[in-house]
C-alpha positions, 0 to 999 in steps of 0.5 A: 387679309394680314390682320385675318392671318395673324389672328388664325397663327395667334391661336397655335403660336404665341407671338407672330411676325407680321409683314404686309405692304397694306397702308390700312394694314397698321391701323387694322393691327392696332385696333386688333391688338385693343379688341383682343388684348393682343400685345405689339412687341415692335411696330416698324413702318419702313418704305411702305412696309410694315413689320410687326412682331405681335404676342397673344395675351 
């Protein structure tokens, strides 16, 4: 669901912080980020959770 809800704020918004504790979450992320052209600003794994600050093209 995290990769579903950052590509919905992408369309209105042009850089979005994520957080999900989803361990499939960060490889989700990058593939979105290969198939959309999506660039990931800051990719931090900490304690189970990610943080991600992800800017549309």
């Amino acid at each position: 669901m995290p990769i579903i809800e950052l590509a919905r704020a992408l369309k209105s918004e042009a850089e979005v912080e994520l957080w999900a504790d989803d361990p499939a979450a960060e490889g989700d992320l990058v593939a979105f980020a290969q198939s959309t052209g999506a660039r990931i600003e800051v990719l931090r794994v900490d304690g189970g959770r990610l943080r991600a600050v992800v800017r549309r093209r």
